[in-house]
C-alpha positions as CSV (number, residue, x, y, z in Angstrom):
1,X,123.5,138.5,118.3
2,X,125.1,141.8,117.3
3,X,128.6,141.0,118.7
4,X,128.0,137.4,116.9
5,X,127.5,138.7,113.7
6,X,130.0,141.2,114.0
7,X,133.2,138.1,114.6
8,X,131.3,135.9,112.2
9,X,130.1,138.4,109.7
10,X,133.2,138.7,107.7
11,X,134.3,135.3,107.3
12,X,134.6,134.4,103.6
13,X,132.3,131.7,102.2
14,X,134.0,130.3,98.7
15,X,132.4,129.7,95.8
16,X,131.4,126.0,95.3
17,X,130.7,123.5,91.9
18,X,127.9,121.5,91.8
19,X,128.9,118.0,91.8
20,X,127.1,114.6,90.4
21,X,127.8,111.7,92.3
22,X,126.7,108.1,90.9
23,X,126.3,105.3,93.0
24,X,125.5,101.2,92.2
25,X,122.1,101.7,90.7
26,X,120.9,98.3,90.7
27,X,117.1,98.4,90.9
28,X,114.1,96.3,90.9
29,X,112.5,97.5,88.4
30,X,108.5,95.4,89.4
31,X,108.6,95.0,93.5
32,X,105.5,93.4,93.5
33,X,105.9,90.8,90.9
34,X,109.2,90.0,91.7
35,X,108.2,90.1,95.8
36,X,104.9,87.9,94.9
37,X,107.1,85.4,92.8
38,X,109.2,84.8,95.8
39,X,106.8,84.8,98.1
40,X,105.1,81.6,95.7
41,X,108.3,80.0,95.8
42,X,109.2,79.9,99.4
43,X,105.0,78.9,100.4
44,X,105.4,80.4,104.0
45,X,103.3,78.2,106.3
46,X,99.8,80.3,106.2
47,X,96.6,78.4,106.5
48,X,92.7,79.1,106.0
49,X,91.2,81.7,108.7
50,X,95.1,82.1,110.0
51,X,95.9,86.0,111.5
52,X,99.2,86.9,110.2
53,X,100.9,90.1,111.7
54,X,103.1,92.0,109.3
55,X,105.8,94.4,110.9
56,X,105.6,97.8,109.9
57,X,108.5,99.6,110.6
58,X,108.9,103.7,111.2
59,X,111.0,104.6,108.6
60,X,110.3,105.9,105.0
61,X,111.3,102.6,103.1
62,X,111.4,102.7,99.0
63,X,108.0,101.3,97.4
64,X,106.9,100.8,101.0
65,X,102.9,100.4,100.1
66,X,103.7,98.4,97.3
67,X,105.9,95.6,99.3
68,X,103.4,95.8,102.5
69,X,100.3,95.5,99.9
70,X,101.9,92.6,97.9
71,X,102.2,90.3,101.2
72,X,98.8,91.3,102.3
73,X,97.4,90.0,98.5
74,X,99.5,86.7,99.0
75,X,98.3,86.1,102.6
76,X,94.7,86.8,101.4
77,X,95.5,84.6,98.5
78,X,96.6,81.7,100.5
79,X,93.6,82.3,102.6
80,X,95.3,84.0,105.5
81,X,93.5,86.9,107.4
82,X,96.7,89.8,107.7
83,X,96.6,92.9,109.9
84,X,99.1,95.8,109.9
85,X,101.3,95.5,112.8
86,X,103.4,99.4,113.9
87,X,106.5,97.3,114.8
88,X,108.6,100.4,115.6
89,X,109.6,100.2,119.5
90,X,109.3,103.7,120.7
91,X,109.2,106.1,118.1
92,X,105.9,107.8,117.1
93,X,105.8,109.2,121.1
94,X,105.8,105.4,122.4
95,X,102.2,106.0,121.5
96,X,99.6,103.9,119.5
97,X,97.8,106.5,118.1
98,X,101.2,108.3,117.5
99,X,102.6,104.9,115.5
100,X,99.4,104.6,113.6
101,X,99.8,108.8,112.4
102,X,103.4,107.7,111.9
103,X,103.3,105.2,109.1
104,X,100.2,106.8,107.4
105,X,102.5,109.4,106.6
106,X,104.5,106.4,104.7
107,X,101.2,105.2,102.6
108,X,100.5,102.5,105.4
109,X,97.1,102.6,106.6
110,X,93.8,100.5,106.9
111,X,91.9,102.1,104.0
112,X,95.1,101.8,101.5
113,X,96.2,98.6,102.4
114,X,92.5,96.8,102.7
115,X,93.3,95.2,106.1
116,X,93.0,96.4,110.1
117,X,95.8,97.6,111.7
118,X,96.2,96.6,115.4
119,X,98.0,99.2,117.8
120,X,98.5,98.8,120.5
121,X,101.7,99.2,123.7
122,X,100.9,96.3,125.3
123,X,103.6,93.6,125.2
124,X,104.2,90.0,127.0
125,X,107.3,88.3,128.1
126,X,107.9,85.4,126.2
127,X,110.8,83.9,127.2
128,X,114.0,84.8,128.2
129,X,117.5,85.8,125.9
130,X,120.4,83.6,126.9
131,X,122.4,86.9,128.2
132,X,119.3,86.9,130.8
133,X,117.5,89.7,128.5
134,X,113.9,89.4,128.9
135,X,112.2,89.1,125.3
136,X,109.1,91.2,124.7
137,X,106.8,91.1,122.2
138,X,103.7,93.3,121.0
139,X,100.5,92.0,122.4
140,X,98.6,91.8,119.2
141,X,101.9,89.7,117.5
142,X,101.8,86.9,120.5
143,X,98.2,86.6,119.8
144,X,98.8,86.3,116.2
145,X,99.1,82.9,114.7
146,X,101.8,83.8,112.7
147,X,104.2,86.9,111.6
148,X,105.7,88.0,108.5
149,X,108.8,90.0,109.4
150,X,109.2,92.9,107.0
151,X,112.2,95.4,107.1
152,X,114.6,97.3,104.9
153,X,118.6,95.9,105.8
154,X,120.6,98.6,106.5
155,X,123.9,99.7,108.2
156,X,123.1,101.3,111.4
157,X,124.2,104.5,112.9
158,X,125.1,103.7,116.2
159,X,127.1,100.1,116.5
160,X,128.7,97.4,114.3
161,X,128.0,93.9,114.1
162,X,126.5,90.8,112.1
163,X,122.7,92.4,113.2
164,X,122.6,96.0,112.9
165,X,119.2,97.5,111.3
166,X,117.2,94.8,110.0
167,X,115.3,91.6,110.5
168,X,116.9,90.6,113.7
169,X,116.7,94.4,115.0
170,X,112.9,94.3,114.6
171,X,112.4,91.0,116.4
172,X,114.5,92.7,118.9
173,X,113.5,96.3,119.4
174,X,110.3,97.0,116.5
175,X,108.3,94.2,118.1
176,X,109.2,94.9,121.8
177,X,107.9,98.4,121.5
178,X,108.8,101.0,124.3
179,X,109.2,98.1,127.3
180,X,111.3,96.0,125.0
181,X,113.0,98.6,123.2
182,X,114.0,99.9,126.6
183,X,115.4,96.5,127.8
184,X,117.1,96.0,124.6
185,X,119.2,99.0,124.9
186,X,119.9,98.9,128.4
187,X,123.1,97.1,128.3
188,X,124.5,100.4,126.0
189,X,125.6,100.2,122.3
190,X,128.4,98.7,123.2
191,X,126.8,95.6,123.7
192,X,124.2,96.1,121.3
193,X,125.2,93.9,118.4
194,X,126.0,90.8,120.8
195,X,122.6,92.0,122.7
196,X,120.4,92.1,119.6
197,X,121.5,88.7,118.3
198,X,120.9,86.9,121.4
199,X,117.0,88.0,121.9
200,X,116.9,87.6,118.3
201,X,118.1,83.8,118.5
202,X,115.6,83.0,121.0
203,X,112.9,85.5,119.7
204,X,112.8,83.0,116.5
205,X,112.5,79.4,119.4
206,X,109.7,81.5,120.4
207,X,107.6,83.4,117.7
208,X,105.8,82.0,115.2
209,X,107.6,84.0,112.3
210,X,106.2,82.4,108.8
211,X,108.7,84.3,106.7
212,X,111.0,87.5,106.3
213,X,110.7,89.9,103.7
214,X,113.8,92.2,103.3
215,X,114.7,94.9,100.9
216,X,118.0,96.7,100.0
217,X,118.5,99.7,98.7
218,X,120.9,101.2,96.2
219,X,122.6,104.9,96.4
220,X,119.7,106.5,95.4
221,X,117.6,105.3,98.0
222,X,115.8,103.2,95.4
223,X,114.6,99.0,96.1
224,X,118.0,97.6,94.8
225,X,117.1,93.9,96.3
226,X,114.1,92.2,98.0
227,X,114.8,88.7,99.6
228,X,112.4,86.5,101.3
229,X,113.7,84.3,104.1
230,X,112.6,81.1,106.1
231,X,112.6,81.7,109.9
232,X,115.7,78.9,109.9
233,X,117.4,81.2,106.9
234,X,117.3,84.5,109.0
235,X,120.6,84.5,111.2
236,X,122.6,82.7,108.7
237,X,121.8,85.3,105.5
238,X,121.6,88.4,107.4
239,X,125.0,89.5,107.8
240,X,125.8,89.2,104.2
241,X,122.5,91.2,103.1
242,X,124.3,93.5,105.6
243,X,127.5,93.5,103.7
244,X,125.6,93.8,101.0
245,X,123.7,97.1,101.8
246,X,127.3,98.5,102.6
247,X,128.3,97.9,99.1
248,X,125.2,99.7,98.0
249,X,124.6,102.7,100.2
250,X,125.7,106.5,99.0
251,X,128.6,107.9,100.4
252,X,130.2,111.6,99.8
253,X,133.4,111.1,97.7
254,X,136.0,112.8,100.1
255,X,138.0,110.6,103.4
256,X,138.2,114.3,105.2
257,X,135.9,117.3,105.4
258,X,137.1,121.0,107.1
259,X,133.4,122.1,107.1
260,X,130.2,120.0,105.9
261,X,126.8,121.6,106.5
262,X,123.7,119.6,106.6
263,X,120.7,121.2,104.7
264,X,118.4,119.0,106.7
265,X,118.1,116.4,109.0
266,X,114.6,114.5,110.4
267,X,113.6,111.2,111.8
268,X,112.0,110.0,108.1
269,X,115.6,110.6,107.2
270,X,117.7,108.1,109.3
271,X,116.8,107.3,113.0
272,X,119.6,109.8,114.0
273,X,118.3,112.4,112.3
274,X,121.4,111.9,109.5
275,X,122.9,108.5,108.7
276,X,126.3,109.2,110.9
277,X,127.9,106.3,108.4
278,X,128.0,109.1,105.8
279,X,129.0,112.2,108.1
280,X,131.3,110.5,110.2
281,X,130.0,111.8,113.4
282,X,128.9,109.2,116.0
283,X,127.1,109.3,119.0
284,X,128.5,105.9,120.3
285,X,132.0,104.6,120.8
286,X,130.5,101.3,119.4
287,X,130.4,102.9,115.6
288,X,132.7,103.9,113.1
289,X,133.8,104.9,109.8
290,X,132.6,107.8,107.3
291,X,134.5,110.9,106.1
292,X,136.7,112.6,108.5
293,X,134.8,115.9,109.7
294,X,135.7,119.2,111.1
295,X,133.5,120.7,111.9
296,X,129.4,120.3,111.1
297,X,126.4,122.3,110.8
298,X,122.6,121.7,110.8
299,X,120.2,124.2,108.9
300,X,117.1,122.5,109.6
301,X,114.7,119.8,110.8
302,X,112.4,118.2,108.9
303,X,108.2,118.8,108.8
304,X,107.8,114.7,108.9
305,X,110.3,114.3,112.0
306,X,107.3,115.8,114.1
307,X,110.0,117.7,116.2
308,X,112.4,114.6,117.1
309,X,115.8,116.2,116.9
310,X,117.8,113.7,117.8
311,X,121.0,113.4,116.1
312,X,121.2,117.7,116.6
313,X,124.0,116.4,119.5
314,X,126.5,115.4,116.7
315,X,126.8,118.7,115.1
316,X,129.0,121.8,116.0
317,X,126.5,124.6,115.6
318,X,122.3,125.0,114.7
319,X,120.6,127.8,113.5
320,X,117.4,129.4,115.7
321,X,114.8,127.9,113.1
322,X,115.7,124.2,113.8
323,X,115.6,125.2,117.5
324,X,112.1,126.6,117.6
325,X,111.1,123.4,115.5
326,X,112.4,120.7,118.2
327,X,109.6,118.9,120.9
328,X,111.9,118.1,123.4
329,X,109.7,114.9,124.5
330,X,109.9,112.6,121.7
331,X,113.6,113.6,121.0
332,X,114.4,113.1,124.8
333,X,112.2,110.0,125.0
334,X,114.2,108.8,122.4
335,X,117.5,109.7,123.4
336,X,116.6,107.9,126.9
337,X,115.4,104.6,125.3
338,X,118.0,104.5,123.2
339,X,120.8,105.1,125.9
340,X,122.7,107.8,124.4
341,X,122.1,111.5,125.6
342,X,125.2,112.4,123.3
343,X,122.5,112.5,120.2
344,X,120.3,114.9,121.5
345,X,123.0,117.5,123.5
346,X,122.3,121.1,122.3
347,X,124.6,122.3,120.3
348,X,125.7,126.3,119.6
349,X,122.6,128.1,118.2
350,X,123.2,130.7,115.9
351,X,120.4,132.8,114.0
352,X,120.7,131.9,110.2
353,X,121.8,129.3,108.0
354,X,124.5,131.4,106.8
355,X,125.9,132.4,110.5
356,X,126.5,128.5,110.8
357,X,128.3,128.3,107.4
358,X,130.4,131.0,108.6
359,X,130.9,129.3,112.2
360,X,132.0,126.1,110.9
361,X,134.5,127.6,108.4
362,X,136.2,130.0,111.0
363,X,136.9,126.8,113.4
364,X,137.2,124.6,110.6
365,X,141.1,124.7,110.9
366,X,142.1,126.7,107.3
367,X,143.0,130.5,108.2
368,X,142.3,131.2,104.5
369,X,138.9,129.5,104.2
370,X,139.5,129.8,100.2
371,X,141.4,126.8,100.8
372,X,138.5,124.3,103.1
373,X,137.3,121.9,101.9
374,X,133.6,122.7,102.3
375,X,130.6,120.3,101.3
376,X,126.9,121.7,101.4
377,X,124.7,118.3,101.4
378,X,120.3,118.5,101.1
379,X,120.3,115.7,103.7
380,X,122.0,111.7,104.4
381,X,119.5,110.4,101.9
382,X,120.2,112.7,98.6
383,X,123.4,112.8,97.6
384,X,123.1,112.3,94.1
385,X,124.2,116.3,93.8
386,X,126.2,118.4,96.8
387,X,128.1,121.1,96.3
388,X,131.4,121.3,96.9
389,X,134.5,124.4,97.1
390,X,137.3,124.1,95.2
391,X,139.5,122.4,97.6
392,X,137.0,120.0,98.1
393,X,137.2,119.2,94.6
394,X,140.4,119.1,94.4
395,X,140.3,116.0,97.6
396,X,138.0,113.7,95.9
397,X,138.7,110.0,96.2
398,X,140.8,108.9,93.3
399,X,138.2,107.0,91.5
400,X,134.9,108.5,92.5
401,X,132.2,107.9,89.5
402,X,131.5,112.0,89.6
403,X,130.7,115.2,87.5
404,X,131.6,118.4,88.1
405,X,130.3,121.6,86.8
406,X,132.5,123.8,85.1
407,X,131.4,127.5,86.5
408,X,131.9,128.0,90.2
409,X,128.6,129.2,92.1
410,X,128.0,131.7,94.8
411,X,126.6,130.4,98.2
412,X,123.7,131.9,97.8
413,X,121.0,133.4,101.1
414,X,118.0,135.6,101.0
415,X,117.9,138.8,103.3
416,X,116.7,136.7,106.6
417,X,120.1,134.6,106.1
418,X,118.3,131.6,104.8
419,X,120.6,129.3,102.1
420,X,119.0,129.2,98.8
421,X,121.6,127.1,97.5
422,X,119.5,123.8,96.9
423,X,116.8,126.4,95.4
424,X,119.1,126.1,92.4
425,X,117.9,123.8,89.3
426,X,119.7,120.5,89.8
């Protein structure tokens, strides 16, 4: 690495100002009340001695115990018998036991939530998708006499469409575990919107669903909105919960970005490893939009993301700790279910945090790196504070709800390398 540090060694990081961005905070400020007094209104069809599934999705959802307990009260109430259903397709290593570790990391387990949990891989084919997709289902949720379908609405990182992460994206692809997720991504993401709704349309002819529960969330990552849907209302309000969550989500205030470097990145972050919407890298032709980007770097993966690096393929350079940290199985697993190699291609590995700073500003396109436009971020999911140079400043969008430090700040590393920069008190 001697001849690497020696090109990369002198290239000038600039100062940067701490920056305060504010986002739509609209919050929901009781979950369960307001969840349980929705719940009473719509009276989902649950019945005495009835097993109701809930879907229990992978990812780190705001308040998550608190909206999974507050349906398992209301099906108790109504004299309903619920069990905790991992409705997550492949992830946790297409493993039960590996789905089960998964969402106890998330609060969900039997002992917190007062009710089994059934894992299992085992699906059945229950029909048939009208694009000739065959629609699988968890074993345990056919067996069920009825399913509550819980997920967070979201805009998802790979495609664009009236379904992207959701309620018909679980019936889809979180039920169907690895067999079904498989089948449901094997026409590519360029079909995946078109693909999604069509299992989803018969998945609903076909399931017993007795309700949805759906949250938004704001900027901040906090529960901005919970809805609770008949089976008939699912297809219909979807897509404008989706528009919805667009208005909502964070975004970094700038339309183009010379050099962006990613503190962190993880699975219990976004399910490619950083929400592309707000970096504006993609892995798939079938996604768009986000800042304009340069050149990117990753400093690290995340302890929860048990060693699935996807989304590493998207960057420009890596340092040698988030290498040593990947298990190339469940990133490759996923990458392979999922269609898309493009997330999970290694990119240039370089020994410390601050070689890649250093690497993305000398190909970033500004000879006098003084003048880039360089944004450090913690990760896709807090971006209430990043740092930005002076340039960067200086190309905020007109408009952006922002606060800006007055003193300029050294990039700061410790003696291995390592950025100390989100060390700083915020």
């Amino acid at each position: 690495m001697s001849n690497l540090n020696t090109m990369l060694g002198g290239v000038q990081i600039p100062p940067v100002f701490r920056v305060k961005q504010r986002f739509l905070n609209t919050v929901v400020q009781n979950v369960g009340n307001t969840l349980r007094l929705q719940l009473e209104q719509h009276a989902p069809p649950i019945h005495e001695g009835d097993r109701i599934a809930i879907t229990c999705g992978s990812r780190g959802l705001d308040r998550y115990p608190d909206i999974v307990r507050t349906v398992v009260n209301y099906i108790i109430q109504r004299g309903g018998q619920p069990f905790l259903l991992p409705a997550m397709g492949s992830h946790g290593g297409a493993t039960s036991q590996g789905q089960r570790e998964l969402l106890a990391r998330l609060g969900i387990t039997e002992q917190s939530m007062g009710v089994p949990m059934l894992s299992s891989m085992d699906t059945v084919q229950v029909g048939t998708a009208e694009n000739g997709q065959p629609i699988y289902i968890n074993r345990y949720a056919a067996e069920a006499d009825g399913i509550v379908l819980l997920n967070r609405i979201k805009p998802h990182t790979s495609f664009r469409g009236a379904y992207e992460s959701g309620l018909v994206k679980m019936m889809a692809i979180g039920l169907a575990n690895q067999r079904g997720a498989e089948a449901a991504h094997g026409l590519r993401y360029e079909n995946m919107a078109n693909n999604i709704a069509a299992i989803g349309r018969a998945a609903l002819q076909k399931l017993n669903i007795v309700c949805a529960v759906a949250s938004i969330e704001n900027g901040y990552g906090k529960v901005a909105e919970l809805h609770v849907l008949h089976p008939n209302e699912v297809l219909s309000r979807e897509p404008a919960l989706l528009q919805r969550a667009f208005h909502l989500m964070p975004r970094i205030y700038l339309d183009e970005i010379d050099a962006l470097v990613v503190s962190e990145i993880g699975k219990d972050i976004s399910g490619t490893g950083m929400d592309t919407n707000i970096v504006g890298r993609f892995h798939t032709i079938a996604a768009s939009g986000g800042p304009r980007v340069s050149k990117l770097g990753l400093l690290d993966l995340s302890l929860r993301s048990d060693g699935n690096a996807n989304g590493m393929g998207l960057a420009d350079f890596v340092t040698k700790k988030l290498f040593q940290k990947i298990d190339f199985a469940p990133t490759y697993m996923n990458s392979l279910t999922s269609t898309e190699p493009n997330s999970t291609k290694l990119p240039m590995v370089l020994e410390n945090d601050r070689l890649v700073v250093q690497a993305c500003l000398k190909l970033c396109g500004q000879l006098d790196t003084y003048r880039s436009r360089l944004v450090f971020i913690r990760n896709t999911k807090n971006l209430n504070y990043v740092y930005m140079s002076g340039a960067a400043v200086g190309a905020i969008c007109p408009g952006a709800d922002v606060e800006v430090d007055e003193v300029e700040t050294d990039v700061h590393f410790d003696t291995s390398g390592n950025l100390r920069l989100f060390d700083l008190p915020s």
